[in-house]
mmCIF file of the N, C-alpha and C atoms, coordinates in Angstrom:
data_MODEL
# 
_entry.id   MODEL 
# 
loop_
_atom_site.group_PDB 
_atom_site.id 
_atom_site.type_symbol 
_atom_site.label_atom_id 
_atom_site.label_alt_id 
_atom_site.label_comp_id 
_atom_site.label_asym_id 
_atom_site.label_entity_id 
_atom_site.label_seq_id 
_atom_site.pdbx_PDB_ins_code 
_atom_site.Cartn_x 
_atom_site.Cartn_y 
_atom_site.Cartn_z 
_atom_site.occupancy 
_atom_site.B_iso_or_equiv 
_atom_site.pdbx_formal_charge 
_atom_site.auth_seq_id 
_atom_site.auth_comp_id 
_atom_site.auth_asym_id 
_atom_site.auth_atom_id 
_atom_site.pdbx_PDB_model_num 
ATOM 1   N N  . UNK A 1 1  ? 4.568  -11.449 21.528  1.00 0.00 ? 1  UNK A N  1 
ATOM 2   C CA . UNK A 1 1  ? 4.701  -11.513 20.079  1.00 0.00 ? 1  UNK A CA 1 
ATOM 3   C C  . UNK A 1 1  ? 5.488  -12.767 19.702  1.00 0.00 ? 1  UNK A C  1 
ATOM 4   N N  . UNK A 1 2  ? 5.303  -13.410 18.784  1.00 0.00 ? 2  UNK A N  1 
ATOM 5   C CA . UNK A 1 2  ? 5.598  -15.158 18.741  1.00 0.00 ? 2  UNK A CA 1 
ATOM 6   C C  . UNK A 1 2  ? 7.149  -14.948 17.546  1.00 0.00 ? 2  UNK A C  1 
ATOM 7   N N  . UNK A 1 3  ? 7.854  -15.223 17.744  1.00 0.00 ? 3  UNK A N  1 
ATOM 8   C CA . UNK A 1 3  ? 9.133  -15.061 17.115  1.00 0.00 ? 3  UNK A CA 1 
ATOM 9   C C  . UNK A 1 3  ? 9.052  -15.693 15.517  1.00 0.00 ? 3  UNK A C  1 
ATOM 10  N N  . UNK A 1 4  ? 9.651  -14.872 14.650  1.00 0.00 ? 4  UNK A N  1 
ATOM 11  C CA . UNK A 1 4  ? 9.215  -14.942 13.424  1.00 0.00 ? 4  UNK A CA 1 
ATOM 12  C C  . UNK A 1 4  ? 10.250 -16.702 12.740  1.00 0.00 ? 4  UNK A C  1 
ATOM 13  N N  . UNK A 1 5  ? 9.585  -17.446 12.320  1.00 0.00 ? 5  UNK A N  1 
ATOM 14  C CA . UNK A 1 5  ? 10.645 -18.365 11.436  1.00 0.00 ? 5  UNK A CA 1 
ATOM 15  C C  . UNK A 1 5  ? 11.958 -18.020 10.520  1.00 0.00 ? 5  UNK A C  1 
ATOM 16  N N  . UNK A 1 6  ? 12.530 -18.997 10.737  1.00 0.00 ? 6  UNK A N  1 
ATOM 17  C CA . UNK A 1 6  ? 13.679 -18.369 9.848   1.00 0.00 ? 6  UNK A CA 1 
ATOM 18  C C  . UNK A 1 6  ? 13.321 -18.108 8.359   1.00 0.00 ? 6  UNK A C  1 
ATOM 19  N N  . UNK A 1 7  ? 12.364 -19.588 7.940   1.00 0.00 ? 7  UNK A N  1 
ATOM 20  C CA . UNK A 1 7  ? 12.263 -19.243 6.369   1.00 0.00 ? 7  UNK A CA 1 
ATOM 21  C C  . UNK A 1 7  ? 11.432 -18.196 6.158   1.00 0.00 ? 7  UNK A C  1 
ATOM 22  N N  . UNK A 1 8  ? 10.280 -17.665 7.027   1.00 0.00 ? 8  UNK A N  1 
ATOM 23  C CA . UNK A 1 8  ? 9.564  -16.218 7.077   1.00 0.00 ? 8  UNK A CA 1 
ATOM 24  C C  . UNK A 1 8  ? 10.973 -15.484 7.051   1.00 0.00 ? 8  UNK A C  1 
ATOM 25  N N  . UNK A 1 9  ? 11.727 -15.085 7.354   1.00 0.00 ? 9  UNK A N  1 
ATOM 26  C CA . UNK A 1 9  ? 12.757 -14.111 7.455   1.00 0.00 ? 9  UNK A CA 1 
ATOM 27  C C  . UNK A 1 9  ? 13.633 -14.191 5.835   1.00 0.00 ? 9  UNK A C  1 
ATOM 28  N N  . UNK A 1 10 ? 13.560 -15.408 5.501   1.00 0.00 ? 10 UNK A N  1 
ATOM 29  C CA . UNK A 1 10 ? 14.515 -15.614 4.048   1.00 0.00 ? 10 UNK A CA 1 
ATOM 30  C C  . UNK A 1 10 ? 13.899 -15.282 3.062   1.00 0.00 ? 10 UNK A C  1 
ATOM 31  N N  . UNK A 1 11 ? 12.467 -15.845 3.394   1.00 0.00 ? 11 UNK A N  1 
ATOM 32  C CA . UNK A 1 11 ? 11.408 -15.117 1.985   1.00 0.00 ? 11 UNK A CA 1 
ATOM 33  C C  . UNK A 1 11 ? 11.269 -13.664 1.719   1.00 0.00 ? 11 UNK A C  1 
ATOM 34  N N  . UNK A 1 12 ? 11.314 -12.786 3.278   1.00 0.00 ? 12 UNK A N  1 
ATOM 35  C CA . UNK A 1 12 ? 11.009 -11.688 3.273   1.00 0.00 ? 12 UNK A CA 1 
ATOM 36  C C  . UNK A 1 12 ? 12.368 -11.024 2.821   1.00 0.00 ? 12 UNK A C  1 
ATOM 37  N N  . UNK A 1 13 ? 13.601 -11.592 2.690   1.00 0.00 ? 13 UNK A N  1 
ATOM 38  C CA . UNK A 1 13 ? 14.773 -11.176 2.031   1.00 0.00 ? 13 UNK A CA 1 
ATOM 39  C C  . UNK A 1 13 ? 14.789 -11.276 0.397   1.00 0.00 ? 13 UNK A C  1 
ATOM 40  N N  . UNK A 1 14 ? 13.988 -12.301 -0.060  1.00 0.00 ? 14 UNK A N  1 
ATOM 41  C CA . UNK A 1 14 ? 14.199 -12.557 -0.960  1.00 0.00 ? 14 UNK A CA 1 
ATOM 42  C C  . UNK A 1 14 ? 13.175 -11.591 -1.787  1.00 0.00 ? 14 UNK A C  1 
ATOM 43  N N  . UNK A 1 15 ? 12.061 -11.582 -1.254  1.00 0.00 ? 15 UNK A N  1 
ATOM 44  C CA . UNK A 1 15 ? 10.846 -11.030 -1.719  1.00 0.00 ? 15 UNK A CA 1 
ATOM 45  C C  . UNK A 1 15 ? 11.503 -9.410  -2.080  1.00 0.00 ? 15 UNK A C  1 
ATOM 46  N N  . UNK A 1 16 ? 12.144 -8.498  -0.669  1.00 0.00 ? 16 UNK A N  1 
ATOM 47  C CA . UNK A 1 16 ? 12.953 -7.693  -1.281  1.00 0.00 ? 16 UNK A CA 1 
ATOM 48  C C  . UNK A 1 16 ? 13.586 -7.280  -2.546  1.00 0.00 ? 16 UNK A C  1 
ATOM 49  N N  . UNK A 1 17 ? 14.343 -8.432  -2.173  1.00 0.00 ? 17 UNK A N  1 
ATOM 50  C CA . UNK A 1 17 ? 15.567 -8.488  -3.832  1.00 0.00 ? 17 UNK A CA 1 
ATOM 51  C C  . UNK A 1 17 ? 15.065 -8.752  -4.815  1.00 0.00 ? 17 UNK A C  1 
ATOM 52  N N  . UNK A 1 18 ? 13.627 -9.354  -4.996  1.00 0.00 ? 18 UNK A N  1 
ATOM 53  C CA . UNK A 1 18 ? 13.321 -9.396  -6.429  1.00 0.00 ? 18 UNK A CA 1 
ATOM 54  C C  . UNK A 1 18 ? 12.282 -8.358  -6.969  1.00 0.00 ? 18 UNK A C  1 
ATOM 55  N N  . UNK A 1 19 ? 12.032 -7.229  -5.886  1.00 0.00 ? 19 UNK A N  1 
ATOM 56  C CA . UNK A 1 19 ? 11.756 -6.416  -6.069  1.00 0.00 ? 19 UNK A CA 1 
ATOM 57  C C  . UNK A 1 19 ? 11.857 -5.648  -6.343  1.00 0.00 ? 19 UNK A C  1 
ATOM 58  N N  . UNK A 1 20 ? 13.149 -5.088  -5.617  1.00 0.00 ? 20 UNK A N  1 
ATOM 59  C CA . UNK A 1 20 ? 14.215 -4.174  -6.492  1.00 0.00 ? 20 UNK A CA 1 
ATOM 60  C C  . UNK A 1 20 ? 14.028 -4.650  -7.770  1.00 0.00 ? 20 UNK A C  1 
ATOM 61  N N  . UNK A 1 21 ? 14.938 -5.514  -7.866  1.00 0.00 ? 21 UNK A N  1 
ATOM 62  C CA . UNK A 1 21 ? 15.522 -6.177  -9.411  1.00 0.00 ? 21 UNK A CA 1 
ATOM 63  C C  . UNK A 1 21 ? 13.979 -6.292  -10.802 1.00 0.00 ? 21 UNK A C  1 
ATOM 64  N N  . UNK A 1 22 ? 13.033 -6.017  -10.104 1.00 0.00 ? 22 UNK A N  1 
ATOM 65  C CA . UNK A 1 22 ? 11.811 -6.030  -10.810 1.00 0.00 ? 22 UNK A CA 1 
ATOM 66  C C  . UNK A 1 22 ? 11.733 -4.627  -11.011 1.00 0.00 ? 22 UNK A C  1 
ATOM 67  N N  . UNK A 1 23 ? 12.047 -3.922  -10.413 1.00 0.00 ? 23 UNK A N  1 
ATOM 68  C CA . UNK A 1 23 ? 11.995 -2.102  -10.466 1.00 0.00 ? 23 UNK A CA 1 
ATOM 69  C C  . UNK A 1 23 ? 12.337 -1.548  -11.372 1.00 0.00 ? 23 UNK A C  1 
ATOM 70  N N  . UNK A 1 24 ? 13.750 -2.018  -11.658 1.00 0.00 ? 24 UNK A N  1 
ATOM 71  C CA . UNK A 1 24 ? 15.111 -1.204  -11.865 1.00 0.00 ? 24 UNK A CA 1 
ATOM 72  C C  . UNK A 1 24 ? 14.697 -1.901  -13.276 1.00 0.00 ? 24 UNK A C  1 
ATOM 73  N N  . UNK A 1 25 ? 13.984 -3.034  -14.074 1.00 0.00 ? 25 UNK A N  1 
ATOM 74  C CA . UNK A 1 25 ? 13.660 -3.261  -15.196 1.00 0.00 ? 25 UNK A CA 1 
ATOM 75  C C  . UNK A 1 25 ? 12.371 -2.631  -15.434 1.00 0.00 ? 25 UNK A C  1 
ATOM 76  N N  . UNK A 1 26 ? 11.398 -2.362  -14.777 1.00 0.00 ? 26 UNK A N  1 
ATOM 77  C CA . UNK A 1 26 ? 10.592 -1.858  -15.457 1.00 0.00 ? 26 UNK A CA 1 
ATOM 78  C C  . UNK A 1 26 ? 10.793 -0.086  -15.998 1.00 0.00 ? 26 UNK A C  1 
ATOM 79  N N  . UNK A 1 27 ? 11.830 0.221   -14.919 1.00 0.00 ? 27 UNK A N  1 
ATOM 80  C CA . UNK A 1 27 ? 12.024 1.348   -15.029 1.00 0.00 ? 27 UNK A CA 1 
ATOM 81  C C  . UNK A 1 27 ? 12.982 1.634   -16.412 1.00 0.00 ? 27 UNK A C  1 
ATOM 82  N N  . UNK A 1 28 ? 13.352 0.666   -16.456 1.00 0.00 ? 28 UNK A N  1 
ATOM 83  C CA . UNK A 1 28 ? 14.573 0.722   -17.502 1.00 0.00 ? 28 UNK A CA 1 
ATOM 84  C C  . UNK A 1 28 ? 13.313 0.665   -19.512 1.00 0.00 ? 28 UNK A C  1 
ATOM 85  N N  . UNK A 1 29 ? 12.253 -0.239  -19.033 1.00 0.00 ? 29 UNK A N  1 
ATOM 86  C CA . UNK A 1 29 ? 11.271 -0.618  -19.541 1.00 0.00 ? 29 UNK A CA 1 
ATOM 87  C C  . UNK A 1 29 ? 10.432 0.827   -20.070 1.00 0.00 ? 29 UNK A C  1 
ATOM 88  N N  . UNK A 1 30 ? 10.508 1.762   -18.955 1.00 0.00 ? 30 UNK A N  1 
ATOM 89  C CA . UNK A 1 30 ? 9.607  2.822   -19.446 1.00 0.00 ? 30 UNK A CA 1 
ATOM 90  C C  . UNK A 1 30 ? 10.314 3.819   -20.088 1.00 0.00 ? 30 UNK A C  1 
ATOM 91  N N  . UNK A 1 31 ? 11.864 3.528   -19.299 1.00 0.00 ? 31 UNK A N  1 
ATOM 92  C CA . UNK A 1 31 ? 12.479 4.829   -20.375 1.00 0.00 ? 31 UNK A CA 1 
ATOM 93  C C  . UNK A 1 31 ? 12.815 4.848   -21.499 1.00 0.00 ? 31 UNK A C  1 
ATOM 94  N N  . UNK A 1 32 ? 12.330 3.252   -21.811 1.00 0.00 ? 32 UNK A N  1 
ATOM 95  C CA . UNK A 1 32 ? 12.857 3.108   -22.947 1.00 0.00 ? 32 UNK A CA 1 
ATOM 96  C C  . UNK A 1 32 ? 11.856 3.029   -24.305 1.00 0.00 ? 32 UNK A C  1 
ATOM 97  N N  . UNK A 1 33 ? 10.586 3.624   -23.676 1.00 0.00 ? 33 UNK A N  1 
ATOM 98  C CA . UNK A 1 33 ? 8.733  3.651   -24.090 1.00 0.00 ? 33 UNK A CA 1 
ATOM 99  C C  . UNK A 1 33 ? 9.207  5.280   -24.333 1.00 0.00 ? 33 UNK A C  1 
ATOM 100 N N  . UNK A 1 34 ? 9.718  5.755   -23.414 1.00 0.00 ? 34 UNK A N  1 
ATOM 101 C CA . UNK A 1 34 ? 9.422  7.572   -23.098 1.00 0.00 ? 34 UNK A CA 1 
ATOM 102 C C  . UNK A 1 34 ? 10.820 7.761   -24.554 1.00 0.00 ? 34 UNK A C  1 
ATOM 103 N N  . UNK A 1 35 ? 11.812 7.007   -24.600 1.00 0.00 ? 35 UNK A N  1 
ATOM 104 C CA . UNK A 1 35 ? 12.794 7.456   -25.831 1.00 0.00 ? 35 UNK A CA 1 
ATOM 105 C C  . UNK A 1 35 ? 12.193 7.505   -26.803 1.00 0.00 ? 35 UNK A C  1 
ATOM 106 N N  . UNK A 1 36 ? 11.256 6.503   -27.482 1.00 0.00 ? 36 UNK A N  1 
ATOM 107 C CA . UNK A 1 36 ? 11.052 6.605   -28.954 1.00 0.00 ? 36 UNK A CA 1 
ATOM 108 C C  . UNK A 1 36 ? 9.560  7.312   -28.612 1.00 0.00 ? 36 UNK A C  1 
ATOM 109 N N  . UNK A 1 37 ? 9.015  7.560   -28.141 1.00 0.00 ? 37 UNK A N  1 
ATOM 110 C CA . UNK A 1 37 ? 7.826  8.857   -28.048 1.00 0.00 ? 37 UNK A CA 1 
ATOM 111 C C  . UNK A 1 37 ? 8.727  9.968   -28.232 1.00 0.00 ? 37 UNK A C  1 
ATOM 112 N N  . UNK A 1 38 ? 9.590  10.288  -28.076 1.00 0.00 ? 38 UNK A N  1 
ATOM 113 C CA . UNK A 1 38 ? 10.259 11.765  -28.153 1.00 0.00 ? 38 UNK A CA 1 
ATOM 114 C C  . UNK A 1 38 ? 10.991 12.000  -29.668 1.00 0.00 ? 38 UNK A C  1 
ATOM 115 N N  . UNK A 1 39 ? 11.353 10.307  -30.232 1.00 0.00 ? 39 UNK A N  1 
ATOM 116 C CA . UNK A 1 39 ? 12.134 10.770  -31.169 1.00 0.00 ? 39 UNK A CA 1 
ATOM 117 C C  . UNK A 1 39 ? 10.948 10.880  -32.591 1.00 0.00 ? 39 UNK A C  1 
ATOM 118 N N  . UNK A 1 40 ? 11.247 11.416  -33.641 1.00 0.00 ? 40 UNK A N  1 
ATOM 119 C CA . UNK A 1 40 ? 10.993 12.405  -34.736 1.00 0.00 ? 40 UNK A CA 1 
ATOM 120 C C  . UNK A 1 40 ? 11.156 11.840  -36.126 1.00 0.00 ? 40 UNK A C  1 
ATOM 121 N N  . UNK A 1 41 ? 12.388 11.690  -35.636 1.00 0.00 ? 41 UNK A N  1 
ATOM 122 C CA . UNK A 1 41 ? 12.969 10.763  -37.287 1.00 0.00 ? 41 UNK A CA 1 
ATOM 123 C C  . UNK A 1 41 ? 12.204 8.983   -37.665 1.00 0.00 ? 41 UNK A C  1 
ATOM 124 N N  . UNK A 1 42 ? 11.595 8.622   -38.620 1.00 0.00 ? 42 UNK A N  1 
ATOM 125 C CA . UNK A 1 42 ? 10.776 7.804   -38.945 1.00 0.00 ? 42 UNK A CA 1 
ATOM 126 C C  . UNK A 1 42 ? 12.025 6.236   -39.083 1.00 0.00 ? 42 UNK A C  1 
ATOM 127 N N  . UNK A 1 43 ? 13.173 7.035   -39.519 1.00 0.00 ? 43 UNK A N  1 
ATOM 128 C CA . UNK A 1 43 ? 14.028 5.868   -39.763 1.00 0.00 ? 43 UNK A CA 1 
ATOM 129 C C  . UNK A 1 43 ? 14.595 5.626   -38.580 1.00 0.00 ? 43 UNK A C  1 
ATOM 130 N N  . UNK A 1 44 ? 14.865 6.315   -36.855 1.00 0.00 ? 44 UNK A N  1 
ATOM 131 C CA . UNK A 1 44 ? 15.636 5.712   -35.939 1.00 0.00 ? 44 UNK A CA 1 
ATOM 132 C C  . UNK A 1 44 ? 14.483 5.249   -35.277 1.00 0.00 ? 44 UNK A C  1 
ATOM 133 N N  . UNK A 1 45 ? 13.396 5.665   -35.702 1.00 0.00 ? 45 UNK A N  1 
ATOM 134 C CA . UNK A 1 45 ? 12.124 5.034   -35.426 1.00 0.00 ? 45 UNK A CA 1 
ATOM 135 C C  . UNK A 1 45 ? 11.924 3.524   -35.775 1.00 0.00 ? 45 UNK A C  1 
ATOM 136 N N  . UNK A 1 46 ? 11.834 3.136   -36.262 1.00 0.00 ? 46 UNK A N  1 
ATOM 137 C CA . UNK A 1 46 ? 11.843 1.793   -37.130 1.00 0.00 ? 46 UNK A CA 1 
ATOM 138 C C  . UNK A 1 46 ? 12.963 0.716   -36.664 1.00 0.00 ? 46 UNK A C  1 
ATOM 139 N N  . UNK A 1 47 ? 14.587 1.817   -36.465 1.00 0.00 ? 47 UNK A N  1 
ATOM 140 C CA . UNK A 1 47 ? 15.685 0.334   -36.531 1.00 0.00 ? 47 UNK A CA 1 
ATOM 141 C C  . UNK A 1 47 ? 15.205 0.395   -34.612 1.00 0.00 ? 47 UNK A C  1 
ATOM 142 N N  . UNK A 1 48 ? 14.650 1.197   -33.702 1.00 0.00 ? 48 UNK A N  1 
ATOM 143 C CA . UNK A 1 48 ? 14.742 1.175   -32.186 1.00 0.00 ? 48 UNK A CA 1 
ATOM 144 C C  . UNK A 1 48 ? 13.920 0.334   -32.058 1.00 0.00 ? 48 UNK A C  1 
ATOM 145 N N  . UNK A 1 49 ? 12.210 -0.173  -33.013 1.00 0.00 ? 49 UNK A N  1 
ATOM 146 C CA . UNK A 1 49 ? 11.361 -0.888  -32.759 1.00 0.00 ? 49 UNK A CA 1 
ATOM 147 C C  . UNK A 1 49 ? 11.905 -1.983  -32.381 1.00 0.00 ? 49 UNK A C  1 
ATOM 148 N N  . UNK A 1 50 ? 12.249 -2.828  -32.934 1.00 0.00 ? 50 UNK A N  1 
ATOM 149 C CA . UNK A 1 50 ? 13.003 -4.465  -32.470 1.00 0.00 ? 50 UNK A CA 1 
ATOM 150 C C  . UNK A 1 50 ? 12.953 -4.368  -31.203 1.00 0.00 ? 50 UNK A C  1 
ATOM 151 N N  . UNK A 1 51 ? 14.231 -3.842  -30.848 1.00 0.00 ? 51 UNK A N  1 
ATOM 152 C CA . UNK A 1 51 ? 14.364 -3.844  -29.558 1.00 0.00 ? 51 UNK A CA 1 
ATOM 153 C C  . UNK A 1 51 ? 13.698 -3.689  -28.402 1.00 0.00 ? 51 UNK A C  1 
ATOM 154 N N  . UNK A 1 52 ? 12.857 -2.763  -28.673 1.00 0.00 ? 52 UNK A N  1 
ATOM 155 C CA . UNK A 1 52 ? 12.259 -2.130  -27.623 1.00 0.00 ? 52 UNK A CA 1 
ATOM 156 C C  . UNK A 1 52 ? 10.885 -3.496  -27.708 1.00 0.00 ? 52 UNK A C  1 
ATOM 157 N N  . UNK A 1 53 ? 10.373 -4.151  -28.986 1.00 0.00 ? 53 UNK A N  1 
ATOM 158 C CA . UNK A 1 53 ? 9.507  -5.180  -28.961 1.00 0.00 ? 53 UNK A CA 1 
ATOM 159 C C  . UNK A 1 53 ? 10.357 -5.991  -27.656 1.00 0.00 ? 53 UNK A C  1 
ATOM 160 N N  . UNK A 1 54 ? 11.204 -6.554  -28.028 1.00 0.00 ? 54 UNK A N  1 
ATOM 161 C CA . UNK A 1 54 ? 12.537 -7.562  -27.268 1.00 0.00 ? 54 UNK A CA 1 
ATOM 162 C C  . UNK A 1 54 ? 12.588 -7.333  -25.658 1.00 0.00 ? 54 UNK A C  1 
ATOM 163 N N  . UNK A 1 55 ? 12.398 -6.143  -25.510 1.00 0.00 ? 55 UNK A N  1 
ATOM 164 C CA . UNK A 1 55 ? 12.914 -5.614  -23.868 1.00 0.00 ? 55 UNK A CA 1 
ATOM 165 C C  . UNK A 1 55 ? 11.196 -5.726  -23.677 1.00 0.00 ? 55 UNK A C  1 
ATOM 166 N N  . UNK A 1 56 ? 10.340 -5.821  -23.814 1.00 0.00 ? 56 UNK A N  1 
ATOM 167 C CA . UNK A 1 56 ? 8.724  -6.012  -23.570 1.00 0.00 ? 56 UNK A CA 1 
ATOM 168 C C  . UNK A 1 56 ? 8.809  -7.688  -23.497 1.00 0.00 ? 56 UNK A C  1 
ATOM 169 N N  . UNK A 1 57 ? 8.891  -8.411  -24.556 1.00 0.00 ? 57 UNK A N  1 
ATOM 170 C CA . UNK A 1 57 ? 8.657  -9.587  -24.520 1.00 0.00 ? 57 UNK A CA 1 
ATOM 171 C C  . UNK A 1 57 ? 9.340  -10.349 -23.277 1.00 0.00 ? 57 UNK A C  1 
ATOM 172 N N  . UNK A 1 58 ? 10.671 -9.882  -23.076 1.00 0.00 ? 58 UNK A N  1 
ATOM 173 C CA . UNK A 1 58 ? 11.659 -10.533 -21.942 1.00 0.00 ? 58 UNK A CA 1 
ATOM 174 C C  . UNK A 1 58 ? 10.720 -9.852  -20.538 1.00 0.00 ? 58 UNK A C  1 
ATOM 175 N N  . UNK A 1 59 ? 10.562 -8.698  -20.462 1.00 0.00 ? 59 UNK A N  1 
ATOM 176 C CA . UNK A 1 59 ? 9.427  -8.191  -19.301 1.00 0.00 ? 59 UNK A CA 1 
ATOM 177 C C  . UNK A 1 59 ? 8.446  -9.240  -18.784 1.00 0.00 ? 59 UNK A C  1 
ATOM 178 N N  . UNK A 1 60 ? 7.880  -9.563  -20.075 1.00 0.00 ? 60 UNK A N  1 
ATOM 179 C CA . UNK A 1 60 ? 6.101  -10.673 -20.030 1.00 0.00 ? 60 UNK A CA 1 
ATOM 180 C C  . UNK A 1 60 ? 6.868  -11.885 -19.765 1.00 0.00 ? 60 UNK A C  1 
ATOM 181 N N  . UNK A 1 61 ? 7.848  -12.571 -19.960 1.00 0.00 ? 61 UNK A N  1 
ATOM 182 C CA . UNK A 1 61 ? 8.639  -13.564 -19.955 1.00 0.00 ? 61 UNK A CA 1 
ATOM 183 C C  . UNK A 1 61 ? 8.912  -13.715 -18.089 1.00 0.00 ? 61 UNK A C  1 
ATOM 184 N N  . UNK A 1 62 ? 9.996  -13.027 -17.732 1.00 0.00 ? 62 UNK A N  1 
ATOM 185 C CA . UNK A 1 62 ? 9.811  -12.579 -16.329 1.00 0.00 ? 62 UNK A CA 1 
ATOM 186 C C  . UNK A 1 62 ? 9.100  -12.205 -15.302 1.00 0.00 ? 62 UNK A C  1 
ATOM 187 N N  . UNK A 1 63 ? 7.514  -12.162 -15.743 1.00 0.00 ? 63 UNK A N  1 
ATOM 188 C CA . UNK A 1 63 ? 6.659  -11.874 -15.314 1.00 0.00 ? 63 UNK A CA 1 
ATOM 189 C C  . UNK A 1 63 ? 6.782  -10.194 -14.382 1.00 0.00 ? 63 UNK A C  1 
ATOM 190 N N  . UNK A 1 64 ? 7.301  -9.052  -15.218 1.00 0.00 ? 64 UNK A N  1 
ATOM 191 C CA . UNK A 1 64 ? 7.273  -7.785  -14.549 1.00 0.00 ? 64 UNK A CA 1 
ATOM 192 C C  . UNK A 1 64 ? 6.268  -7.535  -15.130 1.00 0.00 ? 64 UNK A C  1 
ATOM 193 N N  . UNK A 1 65 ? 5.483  -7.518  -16.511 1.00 0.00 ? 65 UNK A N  1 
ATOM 194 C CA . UNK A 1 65 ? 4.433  -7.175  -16.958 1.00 0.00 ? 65 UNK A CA 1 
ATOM 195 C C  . UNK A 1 65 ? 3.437  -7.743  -17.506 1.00 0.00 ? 65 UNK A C  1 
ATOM 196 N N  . UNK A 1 66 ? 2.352  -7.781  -17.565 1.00 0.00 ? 66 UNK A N  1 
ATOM 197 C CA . UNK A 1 66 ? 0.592  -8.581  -17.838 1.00 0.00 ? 66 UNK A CA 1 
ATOM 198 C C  . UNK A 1 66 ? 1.487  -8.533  -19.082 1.00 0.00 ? 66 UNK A C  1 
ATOM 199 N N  . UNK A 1 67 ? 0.753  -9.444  -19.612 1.00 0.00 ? 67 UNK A N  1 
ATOM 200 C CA . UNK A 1 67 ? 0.719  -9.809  -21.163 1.00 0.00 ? 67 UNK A CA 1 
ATOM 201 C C  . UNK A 1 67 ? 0.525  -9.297  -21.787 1.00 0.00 ? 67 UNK A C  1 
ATOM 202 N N  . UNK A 1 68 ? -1.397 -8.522  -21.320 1.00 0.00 ? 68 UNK A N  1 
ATOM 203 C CA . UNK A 1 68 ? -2.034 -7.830  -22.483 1.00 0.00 ? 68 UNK A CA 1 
ATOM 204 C C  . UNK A 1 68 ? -1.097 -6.479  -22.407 1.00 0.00 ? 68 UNK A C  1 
ATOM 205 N N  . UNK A 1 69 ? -0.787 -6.059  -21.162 1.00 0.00 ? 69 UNK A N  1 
ATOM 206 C CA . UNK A 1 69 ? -0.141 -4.743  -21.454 1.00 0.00 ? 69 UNK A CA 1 
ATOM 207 C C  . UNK A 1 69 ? 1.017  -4.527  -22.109 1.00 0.00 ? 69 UNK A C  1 
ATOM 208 N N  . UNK A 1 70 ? 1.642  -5.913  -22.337 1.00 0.00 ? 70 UNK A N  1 
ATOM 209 C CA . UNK A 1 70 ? 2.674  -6.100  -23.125 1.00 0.00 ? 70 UNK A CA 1 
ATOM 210 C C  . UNK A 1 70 ? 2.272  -5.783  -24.786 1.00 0.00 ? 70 UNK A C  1 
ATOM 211 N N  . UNK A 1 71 ? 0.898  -6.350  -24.861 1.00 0.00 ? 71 UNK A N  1 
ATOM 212 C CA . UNK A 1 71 ? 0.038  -6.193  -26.683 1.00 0.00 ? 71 UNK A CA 1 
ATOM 213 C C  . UNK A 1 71 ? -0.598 -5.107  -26.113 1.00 0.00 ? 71 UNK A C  1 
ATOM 214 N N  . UNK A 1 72 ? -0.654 -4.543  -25.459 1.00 0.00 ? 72 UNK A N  1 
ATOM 215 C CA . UNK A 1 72 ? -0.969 -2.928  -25.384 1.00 0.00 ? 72 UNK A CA 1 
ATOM 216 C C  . UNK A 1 72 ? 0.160  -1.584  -25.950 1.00 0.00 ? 72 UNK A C  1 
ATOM 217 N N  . UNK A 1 73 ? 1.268  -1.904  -24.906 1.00 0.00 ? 73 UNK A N  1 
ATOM 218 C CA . UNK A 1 73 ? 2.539  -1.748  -25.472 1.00 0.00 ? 73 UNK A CA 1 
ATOM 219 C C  . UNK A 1 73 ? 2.916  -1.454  -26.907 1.00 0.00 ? 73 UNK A C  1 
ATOM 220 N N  . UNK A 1 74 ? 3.235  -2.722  -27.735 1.00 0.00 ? 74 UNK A N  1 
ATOM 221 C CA . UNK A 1 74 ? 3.597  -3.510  -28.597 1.00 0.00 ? 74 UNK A CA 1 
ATOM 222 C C  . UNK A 1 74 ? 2.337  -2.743  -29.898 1.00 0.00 ? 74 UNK A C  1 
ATOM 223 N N  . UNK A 1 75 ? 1.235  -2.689  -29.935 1.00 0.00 ? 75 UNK A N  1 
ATOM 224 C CA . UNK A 1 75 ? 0.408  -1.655  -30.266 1.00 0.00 ? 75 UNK A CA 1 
ATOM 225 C C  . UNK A 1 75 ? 0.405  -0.171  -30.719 1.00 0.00 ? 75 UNK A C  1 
ATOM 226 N N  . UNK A 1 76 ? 0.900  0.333   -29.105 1.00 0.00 ? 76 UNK A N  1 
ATOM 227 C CA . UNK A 1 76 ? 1.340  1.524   -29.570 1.00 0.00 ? 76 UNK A CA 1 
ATOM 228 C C  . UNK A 1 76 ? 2.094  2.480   -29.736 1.00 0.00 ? 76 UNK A C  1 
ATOM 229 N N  . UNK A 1 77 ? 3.531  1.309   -30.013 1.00 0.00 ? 77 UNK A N  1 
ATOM 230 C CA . UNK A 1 77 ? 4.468  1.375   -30.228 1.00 0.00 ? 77 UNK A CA 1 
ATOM 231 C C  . UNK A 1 77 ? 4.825  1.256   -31.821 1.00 0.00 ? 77 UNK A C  1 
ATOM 232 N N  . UNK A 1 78 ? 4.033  0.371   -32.882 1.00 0.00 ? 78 UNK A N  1 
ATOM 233 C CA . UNK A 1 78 ? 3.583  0.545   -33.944 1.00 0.00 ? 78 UNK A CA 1 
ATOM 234 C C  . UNK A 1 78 ? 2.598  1.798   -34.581 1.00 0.00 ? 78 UNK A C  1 
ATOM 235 N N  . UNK A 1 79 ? 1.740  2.219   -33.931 1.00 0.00 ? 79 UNK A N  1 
ATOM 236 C CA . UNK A 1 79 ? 1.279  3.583   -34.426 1.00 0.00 ? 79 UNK A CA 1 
ATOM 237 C C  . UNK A 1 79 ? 1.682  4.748   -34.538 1.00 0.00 ? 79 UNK A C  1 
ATOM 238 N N  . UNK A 1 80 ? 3.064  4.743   -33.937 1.00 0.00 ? 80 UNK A N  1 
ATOM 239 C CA . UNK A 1 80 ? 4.026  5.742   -33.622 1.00 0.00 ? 80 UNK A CA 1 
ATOM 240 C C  . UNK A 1 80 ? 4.211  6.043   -34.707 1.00 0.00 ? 80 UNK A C  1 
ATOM 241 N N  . UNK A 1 81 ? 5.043  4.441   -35.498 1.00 0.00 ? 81 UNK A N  1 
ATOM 242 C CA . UNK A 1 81 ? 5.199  4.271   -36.791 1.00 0.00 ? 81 UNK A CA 1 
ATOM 243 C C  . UNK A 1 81 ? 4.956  4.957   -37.840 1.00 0.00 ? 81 UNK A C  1 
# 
């Protein structure tokens, strides 16, 4: 078996860590899709939109999420409305 390179070994560290760190936002990403599906009230409805647009756009920005699913998102997150 032919001994692995070092920079094969650094990528595969790195590739790790930005994986995690890609996780732990999308996850943060969905719970934050699954909050305003649950909530009721039309007005905490409305002031949470911004944000939750904001935490999508920085997603597509970072490349954790497609674009379109970002205007998928962003969509029906307004019909909630």
């Amino acid at each position: 078996m032919a001994k692995k390179s070092i920079s094969v070994l650094k990528r595969t560290r790195q590739a790790e860590k930005r994986r995690l760190e890609n996780r732990v936002k999308k996850i943060k990403l969905k719970k934050a899709l699954k909050k305003i599906k649950t909530i009721k009230e039309k007005e905490e409805i409305t002031k949470l939109i911004p944000d939750i647009q904001k935490l999508i756009d920085k997603s597509v920005k970072q490349g954790i999420i497609h674009k379109n699913t970002a205007a998928r998102m962003k969509s029906k997150i307004m019909r909630i409305k």
